[in-house]
N, C-alpha and C positions, 0 to 999 in steps of 0.2 A: 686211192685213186691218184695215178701220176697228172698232177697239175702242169707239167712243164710237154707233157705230150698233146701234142693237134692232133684229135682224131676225127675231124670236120671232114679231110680231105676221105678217110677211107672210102673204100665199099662198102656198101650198108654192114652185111655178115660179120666184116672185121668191126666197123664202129660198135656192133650191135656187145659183137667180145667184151673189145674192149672196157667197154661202160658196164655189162653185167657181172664179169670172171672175177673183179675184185669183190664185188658184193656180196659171189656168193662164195668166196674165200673168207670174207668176212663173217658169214653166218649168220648175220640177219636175215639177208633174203634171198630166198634159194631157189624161189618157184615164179624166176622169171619166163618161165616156160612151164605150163599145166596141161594138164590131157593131154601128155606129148602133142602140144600147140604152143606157138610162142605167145605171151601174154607181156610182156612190156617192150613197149618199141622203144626205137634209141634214136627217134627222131626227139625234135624239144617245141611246141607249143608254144607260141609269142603269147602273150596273155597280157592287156592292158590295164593299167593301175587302174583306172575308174571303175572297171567290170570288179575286179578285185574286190575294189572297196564297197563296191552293191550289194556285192554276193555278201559278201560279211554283216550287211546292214543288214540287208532280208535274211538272213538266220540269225542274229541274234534278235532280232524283232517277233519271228515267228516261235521263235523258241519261247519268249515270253507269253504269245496268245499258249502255246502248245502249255507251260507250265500251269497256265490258269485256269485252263480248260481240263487238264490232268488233276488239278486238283479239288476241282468240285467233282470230279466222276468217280474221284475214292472215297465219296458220303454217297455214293448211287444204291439206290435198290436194283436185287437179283435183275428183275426184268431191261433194266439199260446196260448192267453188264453182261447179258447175253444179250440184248442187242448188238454189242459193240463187240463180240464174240471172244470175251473172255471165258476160258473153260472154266465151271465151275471152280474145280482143284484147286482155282489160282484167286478164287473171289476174295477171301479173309486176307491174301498176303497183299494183294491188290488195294486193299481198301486200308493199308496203313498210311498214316498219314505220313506226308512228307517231312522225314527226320529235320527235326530243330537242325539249322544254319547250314543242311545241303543245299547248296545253293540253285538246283534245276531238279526237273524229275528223271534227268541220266545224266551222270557223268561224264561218259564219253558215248555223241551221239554224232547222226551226219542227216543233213541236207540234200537231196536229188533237184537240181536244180534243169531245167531247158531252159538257155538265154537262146533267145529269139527275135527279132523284130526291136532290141530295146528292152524287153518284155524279160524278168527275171521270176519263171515259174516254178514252181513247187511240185513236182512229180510225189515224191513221200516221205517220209519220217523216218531213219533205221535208227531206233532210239534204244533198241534192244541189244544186239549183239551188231554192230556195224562192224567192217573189213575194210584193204585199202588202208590201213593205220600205220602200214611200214612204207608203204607205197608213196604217202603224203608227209609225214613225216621225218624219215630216213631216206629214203631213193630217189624225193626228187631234190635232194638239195646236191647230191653226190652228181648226179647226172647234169645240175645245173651248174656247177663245179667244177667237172669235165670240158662242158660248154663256154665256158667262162661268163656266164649269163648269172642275173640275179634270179635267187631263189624266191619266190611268192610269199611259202614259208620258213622262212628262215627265222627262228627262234622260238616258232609253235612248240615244238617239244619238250620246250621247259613246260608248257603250259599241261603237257598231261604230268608231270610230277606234281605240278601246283592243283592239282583236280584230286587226283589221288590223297593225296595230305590231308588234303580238305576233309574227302568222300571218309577217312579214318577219323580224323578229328569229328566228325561230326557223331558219327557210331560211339564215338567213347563220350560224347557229351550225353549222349544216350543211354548211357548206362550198359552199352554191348561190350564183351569180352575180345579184347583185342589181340592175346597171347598167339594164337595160331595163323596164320593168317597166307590163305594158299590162291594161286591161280591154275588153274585147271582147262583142259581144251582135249578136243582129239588127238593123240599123241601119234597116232597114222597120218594126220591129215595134216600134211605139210605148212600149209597156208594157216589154217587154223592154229596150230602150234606155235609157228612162227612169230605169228601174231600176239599171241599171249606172251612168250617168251621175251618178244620185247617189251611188252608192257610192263610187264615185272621188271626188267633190265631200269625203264624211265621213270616207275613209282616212286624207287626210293625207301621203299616198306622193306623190312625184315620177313621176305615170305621164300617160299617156294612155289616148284613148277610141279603139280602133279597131271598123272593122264586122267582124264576119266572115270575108266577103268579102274582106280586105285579109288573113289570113292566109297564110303558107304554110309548108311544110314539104319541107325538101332538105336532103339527108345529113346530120350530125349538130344539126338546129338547127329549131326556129320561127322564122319571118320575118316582120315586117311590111312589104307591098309599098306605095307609097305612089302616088298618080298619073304620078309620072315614074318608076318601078318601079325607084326606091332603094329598096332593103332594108337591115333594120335588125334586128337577130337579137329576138329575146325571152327574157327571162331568168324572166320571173313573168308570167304569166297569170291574171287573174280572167275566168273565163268564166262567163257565162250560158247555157250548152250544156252540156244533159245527158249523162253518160259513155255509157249506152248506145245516145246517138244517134250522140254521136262515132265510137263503135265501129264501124258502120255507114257512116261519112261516105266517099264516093269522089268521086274528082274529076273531070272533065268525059270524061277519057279511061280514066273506071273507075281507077284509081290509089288504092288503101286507103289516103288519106290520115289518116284518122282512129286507122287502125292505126299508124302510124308516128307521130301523135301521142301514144297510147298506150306505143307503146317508150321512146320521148323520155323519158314523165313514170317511166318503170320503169327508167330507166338513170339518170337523177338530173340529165336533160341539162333540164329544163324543170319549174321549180315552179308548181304549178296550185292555185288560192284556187277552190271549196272543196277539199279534197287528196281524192286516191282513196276515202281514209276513208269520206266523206261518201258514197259512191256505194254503198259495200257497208250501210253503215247506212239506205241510201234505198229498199233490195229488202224488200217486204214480205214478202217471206221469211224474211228474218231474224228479224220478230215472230213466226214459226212455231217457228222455230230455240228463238227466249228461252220461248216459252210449252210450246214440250215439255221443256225442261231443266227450268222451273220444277217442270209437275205432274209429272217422277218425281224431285224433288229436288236435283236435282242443280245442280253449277257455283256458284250462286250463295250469297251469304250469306242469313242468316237474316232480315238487313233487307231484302235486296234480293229476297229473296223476296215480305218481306208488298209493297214497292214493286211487282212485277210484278201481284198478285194483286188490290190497290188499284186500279192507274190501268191492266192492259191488259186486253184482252179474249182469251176463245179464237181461238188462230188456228192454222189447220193446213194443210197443204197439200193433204191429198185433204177431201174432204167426209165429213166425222163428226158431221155434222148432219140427214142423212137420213134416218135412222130415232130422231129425238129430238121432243121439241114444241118445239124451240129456232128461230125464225126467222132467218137469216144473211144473210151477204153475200156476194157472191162477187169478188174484185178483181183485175186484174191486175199482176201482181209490181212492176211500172214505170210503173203505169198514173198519171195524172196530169190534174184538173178535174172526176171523174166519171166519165172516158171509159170505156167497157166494164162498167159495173158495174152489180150486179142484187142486187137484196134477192128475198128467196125465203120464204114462210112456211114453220112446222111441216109444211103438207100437198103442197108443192114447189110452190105455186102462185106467181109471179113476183110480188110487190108491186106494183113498179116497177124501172125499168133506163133508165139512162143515151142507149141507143140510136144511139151512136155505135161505130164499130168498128174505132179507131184501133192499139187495145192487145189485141185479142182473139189475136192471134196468139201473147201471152206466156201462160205458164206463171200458175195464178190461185192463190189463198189462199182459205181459207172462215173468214170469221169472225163470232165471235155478232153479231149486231143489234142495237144499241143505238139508240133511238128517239132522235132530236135534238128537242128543246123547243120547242115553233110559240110564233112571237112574229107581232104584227102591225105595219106598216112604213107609213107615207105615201111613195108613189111619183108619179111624173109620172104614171101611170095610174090612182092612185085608191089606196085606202087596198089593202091585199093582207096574205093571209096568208102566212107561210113556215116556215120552221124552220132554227135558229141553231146557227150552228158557230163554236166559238172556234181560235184559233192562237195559241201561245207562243210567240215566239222565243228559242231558244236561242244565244249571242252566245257562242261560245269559251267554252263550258260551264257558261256563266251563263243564267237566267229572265233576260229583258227584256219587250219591248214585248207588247202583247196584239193581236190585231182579231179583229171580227165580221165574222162574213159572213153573209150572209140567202138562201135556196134553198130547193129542195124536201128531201124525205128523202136526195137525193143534191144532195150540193154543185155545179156543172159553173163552166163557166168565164163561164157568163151570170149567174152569181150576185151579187146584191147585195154591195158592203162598205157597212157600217151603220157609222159612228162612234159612240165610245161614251166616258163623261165619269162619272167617281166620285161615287157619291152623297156626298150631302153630310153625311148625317144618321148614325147610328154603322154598326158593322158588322151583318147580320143573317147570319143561316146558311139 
């Protein structure tokens, strides 16, 4: 990025260049534009220190309830882990306990936050496979750089090497085989790749990048097949594949391959970045789960109380909002971008809904409705309205990095990332 050039004055189109063309020369990030749609603006986001520092207080806070609460539901009987709709497949890998000295139940997880009124709420958990990793960590320091603005995040991305280290050191105090050690993603899917590719770039670890595709799985082992179908066992896996898709995954001859990766990670034969953990703390169920302990008391402390009652919202599994003036949500358990999701008024009339039905088939949560904050955005199409939804990262049980994103009342996957730079002037509330 040329630092000595002002590109404040241009026209959107050229600022929009300028800021993107280096980065994706650089090859980290390339899919500043998706669904032939533009997906990163090159406008920058004033963001005040005190919001900053809330936001980071309520996920590392909530990360704690989530850790505690994760870890009693891995001693659960079958009937709570289908309640909280984990697929069988996944029940024995699920109910490992949390490796001796990993410090959270994910590694690298994120925050959905609506600030609103003051008010720093909890949308969901992506504690499983979360994105926006290059987004938050890589692109907005360069684009706040350009700007000559302070970056938010500015040194977060030591902290995924320091997560990573951890997340190995801890597997080998476990007695796990550490010699192979791969990251894996769709090797088509841009963003997914990208994303992986840089994780491995900021681990630190002695691994590789493979696709997918290059997995396999035969009696007691994970294998990577290579073009001349040498295999090479796998001992640590970071995937970017969500557990309950794996669950699901069969292979050309129906073969439940995904299940027998599942056995793999529940017999201790294959450690997987983010761990099982991550997967049970990613079922919006589970926010059901913490918000009925909370209002009849129970489980939790008296801090961790006022934390739940602070940053989450009601959420329940059947709908207890139908006969109240409370407007809600309705989501599915696994759901993921928006997909399947409907805001509903007091009078059951649909707001809006997502309109896709990728996820209707799961099991849904109903929770209150919290309006998201309309901010206005310069886009390649003209200046536009939307409304702003933040992510924390949580990094091995630490706040890190932040991002914006810009969409309708429902986030979807065609939603703006809006970069965003600390004001300069003191804090305001």
């Amino acid at each position: 990025m040329n630092k000595d050039r002002d590109i404040t004055g241009l026209p959107y189109p050229e600022r929009r260049e300028a800021l993107y063309e280096p980065l994706r020369k650089e090859g980290i990030f390339t899919w500043d534009c998706m669904y032939e749609e533009e997906y990163a603006l090159a406008g920058l986001y004033t963001l005040d220190r005190d919001v900053l520092h809330e936001m980071r207080i309520a996920a590392e806070a909530l990360g704690r309830v989530f850790a505690k609460t994760v870890n009693i539901v891995s001693q659960a009987d079958e009937g709570l882990l289908t309640g909280l709709g984990i697929p069988t497949a996944a029940f024995d890998a699920v109910r490992l306990q949390h490796i001796d000295s990993m410090p959270s139940p994910t590694v690298i997880g994120r925050f959905d936050f609506a600030l609103n009124n003051g008010q720093i709420k909890m949308l969901e958990f992506n504690s499983d496979t979360p994105t926006g990793i290059v987004e938050a960590f890589h692109v907005n320091g360069a684009v706040c750089q350009a700007y000559g603005a302070e970056d938010p995040n500015a040194g977060c991305s030591g902290m995924l090497y320091e997560a990573f280290q951890a997340a190995i050191k801890a597997y080998g105090s476990a007695q796990y085989p550490l010699d192979h050690i791969f990251f894996s993603a769709l090797d088509w899917h841009e963003e997914d790749a990208g994303t992986t590719k840089y994780l491995l770039a900021q681990s630190g670890l002695p691994a590789s990048f493979v696709p997918l595709s290059q997995l396999r799985v035969m009696d007691e082992c994970m294998w990577v097949s290579d073009d001349s179908d040498h295999m090479t066992p796998v001992d640590v896996l970071y995937r970017l594949h969500a557990l309950e898709k794996l669950a699901e995954d069969k292979d050309v001859d129906g073969y439940p391959t995904g299940e027998h990766v599942l056995r793999l990670i529940a017999e201790k034969k294959l450690a997987v970045i983010n761990p099982p953990s991550g997967f049970t703390a990613q079922t919006k169920a589970l926010q059901a789960l913490i918000w009925n302990l909370h209002e009849s008391g129970q489980f939790y402390t008296d801090e961790e109380h006022e934390i739940i009652a602070a940053h989450m919202l009601p959420t329940y599994l059947e709908n207890r909002f139908s006969d109240t003036s409370i407007s809600y949500v309705i989501k599915p358990i696994y759901g993921r971008e928006g997909s399947g999701v409907r805001i509903v008024d007091a009078a059951g009339s649909v707001l809006d809904e997502n309109g896709e039905d990728e996820y209707l088939d799961q099991p849904m949560v109903y929770q209150q409705y919290i309006e998201l904050p309309p901010v206005r955005v310069e886009t390649l199409k003209g200046t536009t309205n939307g409304r702003l939804l933040w992510g924390c990262f949580l990094i091995a049980g630490k706040p890190s990095a932040v991002i914006a994103r810009v969409g309708g009342h429902i986030t979807n996957n065609i939603s703006y990332y809006l970069p965003a730079g600390l004001n300069k002037g003191g804090a305001k509330a």
